[in-house]
C-alpha positions in Angstrom: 52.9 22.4 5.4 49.8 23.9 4.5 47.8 20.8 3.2 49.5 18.8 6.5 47.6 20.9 9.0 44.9 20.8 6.6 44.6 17.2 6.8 45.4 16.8 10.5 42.2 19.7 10.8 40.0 17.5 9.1 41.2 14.8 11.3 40.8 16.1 14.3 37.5 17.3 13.6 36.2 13.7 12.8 37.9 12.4 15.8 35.9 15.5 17.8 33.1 14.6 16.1 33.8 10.5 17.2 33.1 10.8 21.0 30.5 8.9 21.7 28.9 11.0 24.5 25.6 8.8 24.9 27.9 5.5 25.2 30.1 6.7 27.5 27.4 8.4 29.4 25.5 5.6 29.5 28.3 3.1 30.7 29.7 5.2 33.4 26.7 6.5 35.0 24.0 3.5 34.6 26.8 0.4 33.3 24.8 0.0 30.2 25.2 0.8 26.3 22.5 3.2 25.4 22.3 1.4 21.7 21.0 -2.0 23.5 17.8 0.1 24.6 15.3 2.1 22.7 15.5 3.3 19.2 19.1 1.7 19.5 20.3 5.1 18.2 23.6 6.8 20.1 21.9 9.9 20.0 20.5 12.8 22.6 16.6 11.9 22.0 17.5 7.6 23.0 19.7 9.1 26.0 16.8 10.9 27.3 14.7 8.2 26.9 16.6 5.5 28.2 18.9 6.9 31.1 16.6 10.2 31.9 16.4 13.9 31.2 19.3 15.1 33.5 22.0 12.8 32.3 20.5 13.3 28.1 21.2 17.4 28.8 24.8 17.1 29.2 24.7 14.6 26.0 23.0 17.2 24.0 25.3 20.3 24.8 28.5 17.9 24.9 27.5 16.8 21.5 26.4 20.8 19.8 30.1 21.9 21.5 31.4 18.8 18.9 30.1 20.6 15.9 31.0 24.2 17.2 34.7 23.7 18.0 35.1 21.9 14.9 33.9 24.6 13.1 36.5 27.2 15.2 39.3 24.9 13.7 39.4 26.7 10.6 40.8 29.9 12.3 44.0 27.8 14.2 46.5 28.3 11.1 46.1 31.4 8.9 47.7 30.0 6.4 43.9 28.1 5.6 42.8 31.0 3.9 44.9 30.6 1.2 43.6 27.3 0.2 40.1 28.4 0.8 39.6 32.2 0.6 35.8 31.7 1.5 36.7 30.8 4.7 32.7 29.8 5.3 33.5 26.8 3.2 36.4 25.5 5.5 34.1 25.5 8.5 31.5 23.5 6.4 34.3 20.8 5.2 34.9 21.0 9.0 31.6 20.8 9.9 30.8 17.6 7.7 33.9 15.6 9.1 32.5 16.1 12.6 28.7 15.2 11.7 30.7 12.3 9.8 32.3 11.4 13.4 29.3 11.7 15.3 27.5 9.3 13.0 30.5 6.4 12.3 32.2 7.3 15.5 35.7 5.6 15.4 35.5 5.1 19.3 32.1 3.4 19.1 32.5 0.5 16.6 30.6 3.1 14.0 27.7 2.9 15.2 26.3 6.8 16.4 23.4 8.9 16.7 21.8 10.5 13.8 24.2 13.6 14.0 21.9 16.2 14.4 23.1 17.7 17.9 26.2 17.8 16.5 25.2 19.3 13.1 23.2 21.8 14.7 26.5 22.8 17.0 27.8 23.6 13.1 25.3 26.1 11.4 25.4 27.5 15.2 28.9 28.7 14.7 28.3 29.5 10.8 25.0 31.3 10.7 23.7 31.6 14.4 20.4 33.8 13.0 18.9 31.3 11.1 19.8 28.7 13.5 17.8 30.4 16.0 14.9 30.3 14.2 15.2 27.2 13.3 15.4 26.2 17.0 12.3 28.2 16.9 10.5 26.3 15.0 11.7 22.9 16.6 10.3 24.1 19.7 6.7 24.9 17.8 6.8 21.2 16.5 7.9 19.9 19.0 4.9 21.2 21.5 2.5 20.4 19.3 3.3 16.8 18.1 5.6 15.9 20.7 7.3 13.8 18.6 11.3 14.7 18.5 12.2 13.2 15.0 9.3 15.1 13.3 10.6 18.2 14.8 14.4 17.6 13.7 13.1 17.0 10.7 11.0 20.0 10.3 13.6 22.3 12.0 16.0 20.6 9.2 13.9 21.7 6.2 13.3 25.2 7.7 16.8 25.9 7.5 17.4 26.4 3.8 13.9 28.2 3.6 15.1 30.7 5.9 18.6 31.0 5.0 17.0 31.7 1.3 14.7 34.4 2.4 16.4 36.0 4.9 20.0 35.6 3.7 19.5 35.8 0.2 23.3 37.2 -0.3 24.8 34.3 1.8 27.4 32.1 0.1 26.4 29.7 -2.6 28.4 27.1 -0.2 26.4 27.8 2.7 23.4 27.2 0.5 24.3 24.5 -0.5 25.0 23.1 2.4 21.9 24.4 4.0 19.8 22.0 1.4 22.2 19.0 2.1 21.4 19.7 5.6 17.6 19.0 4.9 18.4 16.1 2.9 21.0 14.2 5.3 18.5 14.7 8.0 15.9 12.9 6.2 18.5 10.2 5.4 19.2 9.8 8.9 15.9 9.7 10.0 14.4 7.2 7.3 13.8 4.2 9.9 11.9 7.0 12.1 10.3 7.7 8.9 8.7 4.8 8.3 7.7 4.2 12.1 5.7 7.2 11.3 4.1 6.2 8.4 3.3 2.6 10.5 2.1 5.0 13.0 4.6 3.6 15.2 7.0 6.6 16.4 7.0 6.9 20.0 6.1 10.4 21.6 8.4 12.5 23.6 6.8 11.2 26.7 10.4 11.4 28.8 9.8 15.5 28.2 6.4 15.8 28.9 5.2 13.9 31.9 3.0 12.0 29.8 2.5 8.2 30.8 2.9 5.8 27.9 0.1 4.1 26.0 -0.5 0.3 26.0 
């Protein structure tokens, strides 16, 4: 009974993780798929780009509140702690079948964003300090390159550091997670990657006012 409601967990949290916010978004408000414009990514940052700040908002919370309820999954049968008497590594299984979702979204032919809304929605429920700061240090980026994948990126990285020197007595599965956080986020990011390195990564003009170049 146990390993059923296990499984169907795990499930649901994939299929939570599936909705393709942006593509749906995009369709009902404007009639067009987000993916055919821009990056062609399914994520917040093309959403805002592409259909405007106001309707990319409700993609970014929609797609954080993915991560985080997947994440309060692990409390709906009591008999879970059994299986996994570290309950923190539940909510990361969790966690990972949502980001998985959000990325090869069953409802959106498998093609999704880059997951890190969604991911962030995760370590928000897990470890909400050392989220925070790494929001902080988003923000910092963010303002002073203006560039949204370098900041995701750096924001990423930042996590582990911090959860290392702050948390020191956290849960080897929460560190490790925390590095596999740093690493799928450069894995996701690899074609913005090597726009940067071509010098070709677009600014976040759609946040900033700032007219494009060329």
């Amino acid at each position: 009974m146990v390993i059923f409601l296990l499984i169907l967990a795990f499930f649901a949290a994939y299929l939570l993780g599936s909705i393709p916010t942006s593509v749906w978004i995009g369709k009902w408000f404007r009639g067009i798929d987000v993916r055919d414009y821009g990056s062609g990514n399914a994520g917040a940052t093309n959403t805002m780009r592409v259909l405007g700040v106001a309707l990319g908002i409700p993609v970014v919370i929609i797609d954080i509140a993915k991560g985080f309820i997947a994440v309060q999954l692990s409390f709906i049968y009591p008999g879970f702690l059994n299986l996994f008497p570290d309950i923190v590594v539940l909510q990361l299984v969790l966690g990972a079948f949502a980001v998985l979702g959000h990325i090869y979204p069953v409802f959106a032919g498998f093609r999704g964003g880059k997951g890190v809304a969604t991911l962030f929605g995760v370590i928000l429920a897990v470890q909400p300090g050392i989220t925070f700061l790494a929001i902080g240090v988003f923000l910092i980026v963010l303002l002073i390159g203006k560039i949204v994948s370098v900041s995701s990126m750096v924001a990423g990285i930042s996590f582990p550091v911090f959860l290392f020197l702050f948390y020191p007595q956290s849960p080897l599965s929460l560190k490790i997670f925390s590095v596999a956080v740093a690493i799928l986020l450069l894995y996701t990011h690899r074609t913005n990657i090597r726009r940067l390195l071509k010098k070709e990564e677009p600014r976040a003009t759609f946040l900033f006012g700032e007219k494009k170049r060329g």
